[in-house]
C-alpha positions in Angstrom: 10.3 -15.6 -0.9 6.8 -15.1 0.1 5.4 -13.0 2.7 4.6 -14.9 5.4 8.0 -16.9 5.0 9.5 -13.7 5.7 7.5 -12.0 8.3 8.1 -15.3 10.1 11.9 -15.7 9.6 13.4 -12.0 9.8 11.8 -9.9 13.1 11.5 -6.2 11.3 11.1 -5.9 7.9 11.7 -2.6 6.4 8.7 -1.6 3.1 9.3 0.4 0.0 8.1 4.0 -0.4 6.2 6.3 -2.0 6.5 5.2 -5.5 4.8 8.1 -6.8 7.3 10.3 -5.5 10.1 8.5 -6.3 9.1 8.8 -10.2 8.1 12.7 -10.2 11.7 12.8 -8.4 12.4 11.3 -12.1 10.6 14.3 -13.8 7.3 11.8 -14.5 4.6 13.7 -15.2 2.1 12.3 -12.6 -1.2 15.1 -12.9 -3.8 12.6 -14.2 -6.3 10.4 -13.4 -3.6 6.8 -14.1 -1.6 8.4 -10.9 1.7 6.2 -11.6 0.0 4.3 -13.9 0.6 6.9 -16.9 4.3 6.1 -16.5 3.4 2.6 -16.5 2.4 3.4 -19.9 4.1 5.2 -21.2 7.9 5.8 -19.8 7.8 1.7 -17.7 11.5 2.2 -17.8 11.5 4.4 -14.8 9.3 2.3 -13.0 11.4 -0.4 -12.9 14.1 2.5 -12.4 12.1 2.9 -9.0 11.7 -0.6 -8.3 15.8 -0.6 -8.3 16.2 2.1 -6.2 13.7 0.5 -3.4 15.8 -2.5 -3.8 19.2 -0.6 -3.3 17.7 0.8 -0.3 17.3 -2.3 1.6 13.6 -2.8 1.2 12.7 -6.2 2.3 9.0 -6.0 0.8 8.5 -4.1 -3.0 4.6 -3.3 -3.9 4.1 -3.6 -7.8 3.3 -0.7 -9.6 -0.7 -1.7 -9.7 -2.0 0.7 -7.3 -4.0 2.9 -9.7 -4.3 -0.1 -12.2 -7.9 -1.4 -12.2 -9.6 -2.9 -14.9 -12.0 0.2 -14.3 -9.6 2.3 -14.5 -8.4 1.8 -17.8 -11.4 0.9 -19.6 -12.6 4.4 -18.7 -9.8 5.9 -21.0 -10.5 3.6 -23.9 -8.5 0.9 -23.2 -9.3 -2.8 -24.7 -9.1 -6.0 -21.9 -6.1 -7.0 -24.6 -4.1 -3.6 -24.1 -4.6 -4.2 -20.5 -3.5 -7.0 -19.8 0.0 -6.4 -21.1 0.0 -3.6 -18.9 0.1 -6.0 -16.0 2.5 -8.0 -18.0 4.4 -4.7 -18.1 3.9 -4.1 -14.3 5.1 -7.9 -13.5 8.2 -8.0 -15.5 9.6 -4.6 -14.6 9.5 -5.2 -10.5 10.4 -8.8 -11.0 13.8 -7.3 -13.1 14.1 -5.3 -9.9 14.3 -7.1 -7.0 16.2 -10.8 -5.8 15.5 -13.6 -3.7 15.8 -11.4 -1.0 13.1 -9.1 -1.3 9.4 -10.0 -1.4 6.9 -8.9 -4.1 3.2 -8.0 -3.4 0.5 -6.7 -5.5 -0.8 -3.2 -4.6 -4.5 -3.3 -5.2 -5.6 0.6 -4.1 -9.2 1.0 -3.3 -12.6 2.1 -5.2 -12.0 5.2 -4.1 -8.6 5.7 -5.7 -10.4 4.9 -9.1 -12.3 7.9 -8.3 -9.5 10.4 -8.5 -11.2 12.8 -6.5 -9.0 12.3 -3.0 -12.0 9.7 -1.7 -9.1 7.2 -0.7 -8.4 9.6 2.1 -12.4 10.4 3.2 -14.1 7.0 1.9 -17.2 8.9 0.6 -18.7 6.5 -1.3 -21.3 3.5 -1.2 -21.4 0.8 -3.8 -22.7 -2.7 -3.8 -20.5 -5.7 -2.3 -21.1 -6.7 -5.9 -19.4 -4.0 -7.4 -16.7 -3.9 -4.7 -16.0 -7.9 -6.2 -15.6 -7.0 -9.8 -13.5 -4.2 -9.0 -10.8 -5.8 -7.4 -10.9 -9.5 -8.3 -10.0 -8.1 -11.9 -6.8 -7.1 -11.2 -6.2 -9.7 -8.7 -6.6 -12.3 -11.2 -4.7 -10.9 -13.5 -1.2 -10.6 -11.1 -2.0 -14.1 -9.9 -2.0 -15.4 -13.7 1.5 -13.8 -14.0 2.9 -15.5 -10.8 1.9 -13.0 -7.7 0.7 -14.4 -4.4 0.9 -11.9 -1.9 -1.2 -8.7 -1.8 -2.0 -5.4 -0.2 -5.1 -3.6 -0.4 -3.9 -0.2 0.5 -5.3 3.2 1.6 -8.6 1.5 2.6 -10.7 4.3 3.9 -14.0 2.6 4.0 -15.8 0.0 6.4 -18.0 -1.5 4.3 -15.2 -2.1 1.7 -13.0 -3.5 4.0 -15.7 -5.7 5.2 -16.4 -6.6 1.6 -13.0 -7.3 1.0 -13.1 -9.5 4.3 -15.9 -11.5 3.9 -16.8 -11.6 -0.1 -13.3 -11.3 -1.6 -10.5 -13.1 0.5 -12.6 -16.2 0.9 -12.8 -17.0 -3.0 -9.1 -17.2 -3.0 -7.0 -20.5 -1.9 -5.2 -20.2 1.2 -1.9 -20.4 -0.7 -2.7 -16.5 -1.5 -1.9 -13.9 1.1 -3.7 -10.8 1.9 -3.1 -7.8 4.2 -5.2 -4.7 4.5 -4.0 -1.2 5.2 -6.2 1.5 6.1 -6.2 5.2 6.1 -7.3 7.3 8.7 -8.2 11.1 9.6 -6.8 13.5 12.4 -8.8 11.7 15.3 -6.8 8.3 14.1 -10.6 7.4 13.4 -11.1 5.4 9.6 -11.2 7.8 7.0 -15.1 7.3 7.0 -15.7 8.3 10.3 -15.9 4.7 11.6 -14.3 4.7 15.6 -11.0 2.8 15.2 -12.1 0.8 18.0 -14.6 -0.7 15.9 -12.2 -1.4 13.0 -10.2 -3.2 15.4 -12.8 -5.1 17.0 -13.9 -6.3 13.5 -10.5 -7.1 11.9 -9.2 -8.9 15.4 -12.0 -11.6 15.0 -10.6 -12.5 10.4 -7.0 -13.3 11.6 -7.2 -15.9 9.6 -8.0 -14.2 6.6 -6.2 -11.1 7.1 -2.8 -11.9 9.1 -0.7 -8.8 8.7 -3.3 -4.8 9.0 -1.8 -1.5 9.3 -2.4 2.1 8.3 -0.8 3.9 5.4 -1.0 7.2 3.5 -1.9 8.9 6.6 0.0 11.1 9.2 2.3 10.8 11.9 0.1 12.1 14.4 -3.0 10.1 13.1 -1.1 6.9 13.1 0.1 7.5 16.7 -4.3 8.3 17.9 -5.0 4.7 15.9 -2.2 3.5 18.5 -3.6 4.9 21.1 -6.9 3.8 20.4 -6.1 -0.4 19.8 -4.1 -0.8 16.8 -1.2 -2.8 18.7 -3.5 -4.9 20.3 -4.2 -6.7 17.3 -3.6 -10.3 17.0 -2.5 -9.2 13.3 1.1 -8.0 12.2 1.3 -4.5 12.4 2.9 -2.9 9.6 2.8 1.2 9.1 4.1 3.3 6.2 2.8 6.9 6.9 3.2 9.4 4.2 6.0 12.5 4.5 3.6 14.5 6.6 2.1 16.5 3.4 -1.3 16.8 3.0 -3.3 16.0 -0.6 -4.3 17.7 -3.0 -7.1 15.7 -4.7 -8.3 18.9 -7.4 -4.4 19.6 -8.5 -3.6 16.2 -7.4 -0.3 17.7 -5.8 0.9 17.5 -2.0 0.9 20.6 0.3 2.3 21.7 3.4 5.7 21.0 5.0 6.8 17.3 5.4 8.9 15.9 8.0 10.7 12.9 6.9 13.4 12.6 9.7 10.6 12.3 12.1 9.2 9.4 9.9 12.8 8.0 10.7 12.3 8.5 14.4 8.6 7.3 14.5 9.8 3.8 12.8 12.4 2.8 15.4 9.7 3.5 18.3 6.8 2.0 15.9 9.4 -1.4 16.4 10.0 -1.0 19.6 5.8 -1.2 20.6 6.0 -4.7 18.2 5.4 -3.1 14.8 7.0 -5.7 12.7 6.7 -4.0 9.0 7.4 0.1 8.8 8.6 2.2 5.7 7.1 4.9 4.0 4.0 5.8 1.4 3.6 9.1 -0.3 5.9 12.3 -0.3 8.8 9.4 0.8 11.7 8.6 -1.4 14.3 5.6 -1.4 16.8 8.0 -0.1 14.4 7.6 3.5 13.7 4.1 3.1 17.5 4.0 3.3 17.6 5.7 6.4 14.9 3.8 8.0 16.8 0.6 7.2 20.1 1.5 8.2 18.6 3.1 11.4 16.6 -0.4 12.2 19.8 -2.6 11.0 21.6 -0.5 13.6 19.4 -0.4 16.2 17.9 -3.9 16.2 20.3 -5.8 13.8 18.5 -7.0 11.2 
């Protein structure tokens, strides 16, 4: 089923989690710059392992295990377009094995600054060209649409100006068979990640409706995702959908998370995300199919789905 056909049939829709998590839960080794895409290389068994699990849970929408997967990204460790490529193949195959008619799959396409492996997915500090911002992620969108993917997330989007890039220079050069939403991160004041007032990024994303029909925030905190609220996010004309991360904080020079994390809360904060018209909620990092579980039995109990 595709995205929109099940946003617009089924009222709450419950999102995988963190699938990084769920693979060091698997004893992956995940301390390098490929994030989960060195298991993709080299153990792809347990991603489709965690692809199973999010299924199991009840997830109603599975991301593909592309999030760290650029062309870029690759290339910068030696590998050829060829050797790439079946990657994706590798990526396509193993979530399609995992999920049913039931669920829906969309490419995760993380941003520039995830390719950067230096935590800039959670500040945006960087500035490249709109040209640059194209290459980067048409690459990789090309390649999931040439093995049958038509629905995609750009996640962890920290940035205005590559939102607006994605907005205006890379969304309008696909057909309007393809679906794209954008989720965002943002800092302690529920600001973007860059500093940009979230009033502004909701000004800006309530006039491309068209282009963009489902926004949201993920990889951030509780509390942030609650000062975005407060500040416009549910007055979007969009569908709201928000996974938050366990409530950890990042790492980006030992690449590990920190801090205490508060999962039940996540739990909690999805049922009252629904009930202010939130239509898509489950978790990011530091979240595990064991809590995607709770968030759907919670939800199927509380609103029936």
């Amino acid at each position: 089923m595709r995205l929109l056909n099940k946003i617009n049939h089924e009222q709450t829709l419950v999102l995988d989690g963190g699938l990084a998590t769920t693979l060091e839960g698997y004893g992956c080794d995940l301390n390098s710059s490929l994030w989960s895409s060195e298991v993709l290389i080299h153990q792809p068994d347990k991603v489709r392992e965690a692809h199973q699990a999010f299924t199991d849970a009840g997830a109603d929408i599975v991301l593909t295990s592309t999030y760290q997967a650029s062309f870029a990204t690759f290339k910068s460790i030696g590998m050829s377009t060829t050797e790439i490529e079946q990657l994706f193949d590798v990526a396509v195959n193993n979530i399609n094995a995992a999920v049913t008619d039931k669920q829906v799959v969309v490419g995760s396409l993380g941003p520039y600054g995830a390719y950067l492996s230096d935590g800039s997915e959670y500040t945006g500090e960087y500035d490249i060209s709109v040209e640059d911002y194209v290459q980067f992620h048409e690459e990789r969108i090309n390649a999931l649409i040439n093995r049958g993917i038509y629905d995609f997330v750009f996640e962890t989007v920290p940035n205005i100006n590559e939102i607006k890039a994605i907005v205006e220079y890379i969304i309008p050069n696909y057909s309007d068979q393809m679906t794209f939403w954008i989720s965002c991160t943002v800092n302690d004041e529920g600001n973007l990640s860059d500093g940009t007032d979230f009033e502004k990024v909701v000004h800006y994303i309530s006039q491309h409706v068209d282009r963009v029909p489902v926004f949201g925030i993920n990889c951030s905190s509780i509390n942030s995702v609650d000062k975005a609220i407060h500040k416009g996010l549910l007055e979007l004309p969009q569908v709201i959908a928000l996974y938050p991360n366990g409530g950890k904080t990042f790492d980006p020079i030992e690449k590990v998370w920190i801090g205490e994390g508060d999962n039940a809360l996540l739990i909690q904060k999805s049922i009252e995300w629904i009930e202010q018209g939130v239509q898509i909620v489950g978790g990011c990092c530091e979240t595990t199919p064991q809590d995607i579980k709770q968030i759907y039995d919670r939800t199927k109990k509380e609103f029936g789905i």
